[in-house]
Phi, psi and omega in degrees: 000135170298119185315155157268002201183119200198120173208188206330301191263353186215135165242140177245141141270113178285095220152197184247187204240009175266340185247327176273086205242028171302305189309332181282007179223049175255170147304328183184123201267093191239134195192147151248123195245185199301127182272345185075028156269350178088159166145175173238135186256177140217138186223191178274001189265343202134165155313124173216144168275127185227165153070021191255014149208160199253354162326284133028271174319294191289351188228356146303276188310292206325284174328321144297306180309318179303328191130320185042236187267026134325282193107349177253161222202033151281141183303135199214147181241147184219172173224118198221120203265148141199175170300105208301328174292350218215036173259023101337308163238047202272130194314111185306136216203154188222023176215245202204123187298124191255174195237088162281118168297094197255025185079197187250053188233338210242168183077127184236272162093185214272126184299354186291328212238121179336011188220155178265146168255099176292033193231159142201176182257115154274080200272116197270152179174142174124176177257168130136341172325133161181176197161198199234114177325116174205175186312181157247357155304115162255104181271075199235108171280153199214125186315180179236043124240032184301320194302334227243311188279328147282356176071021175226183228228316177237062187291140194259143161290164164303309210276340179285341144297328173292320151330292160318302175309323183295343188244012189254152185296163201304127189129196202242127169249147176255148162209085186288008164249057270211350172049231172266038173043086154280341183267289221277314159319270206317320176254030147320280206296321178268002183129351214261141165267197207169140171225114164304090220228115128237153197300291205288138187272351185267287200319317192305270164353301162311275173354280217283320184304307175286335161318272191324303216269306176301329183289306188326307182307301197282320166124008198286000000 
């Protein structure tokens, strides 16, 4: 299938990432996938209905686990966020559950009870992690208009991504939700190449936008 988007280290797709299986023959899987929490956005782009099931998601990691276009049935490893509201449907994991923190500007969650939840979970899984020993609290603050200046609904930061990519094992990364692409930066900025899949084409654009503009920054 033809990239909507491609230079040295990253290629992006446009499409869903269940019909698009280039990304399942990546190495190591880092992503924010649908939380099944549900909602609504409204941004300068429109209204957009997001997140209302957690399927998606679940027939992604299959896909990735099985091996996809690989072909191999070794345990692969990944890192996958999800919602502390959603724990119920929490992503299956055999390692270890991380903390993102996102500081005290963000989280409203249910008002009966005095405290907000500035959190989500990332779940780490797979063999090949490594790095220098450091919490498992990742403390990276994210304004409480980032969803509204970026025009998606869950923006992830660069530098909370680069935190994960630094520690991730060796090989190509996929993020078959890939949004206005934080993952797909962040692993730009280290060197990593990376493979992408998104449905929506204005996230998708956006995406594209912050490539180009970053390769300008690097002097790529």
């Amino acid at each position: 299938m033809t990239p909507y988007y491609q230079d040295d280290l990253i290629t992006l797709y446009l499409g869903s990432c269940l019909t698009i299986t280039e990304w399942t023959s990546a190495d190591v899987l880092i992503t924010d996938p649908p939380y099944g929490v549900g909602g609504n956005l409204t941004t300068t782009t429109g209204t957009h209905e997001w997140d209302k099931t957690l399927d998606v998601r679940d027939q992604a990691l299959a896909m990735f686990l099985s091996g996809g276009a690989r072909g191999d049935e070794l345990e692969r490893p990944y890192a996958m966020f999800a919602s502390p509201r959603r724990l119920d449907g929490a992503v299956p994991y055999r390692g270890l559950p991380l903390v993102w923190d996102k500081g005290d500007s963000v989280g409203m969650g249910d008002t009966r009870f005095p405290w907000r939840p500035n959190y989500e979970l990332i779940y780490v899984s797979g063999p090949g992690w490594e790095g220098r020993r450091t919490s498992s609290v990742l403390r990276v603050p994210l304004s409480s208009k980032a969803a509204t200046q970026e025009g998606h609904p869950t923006p992830k930061p660069i530098g909370l991504m680069r935190m994960l990519i630094e520690k991730a094992p060796p090989g190509v990364i996929a993020d078959p939700f890939a949004g206005t692409g934080s993952t797909l930066l962040a692993a730009k900025q280290l060197g990593r190449r990376a493979i992408g899949v998104e449905l929506d084409p204005t996230y998708a654009a956006h995406a594209v936008s912050r490539l180009a503009q970053d390769a300008l920054d690097l002097g790529i």
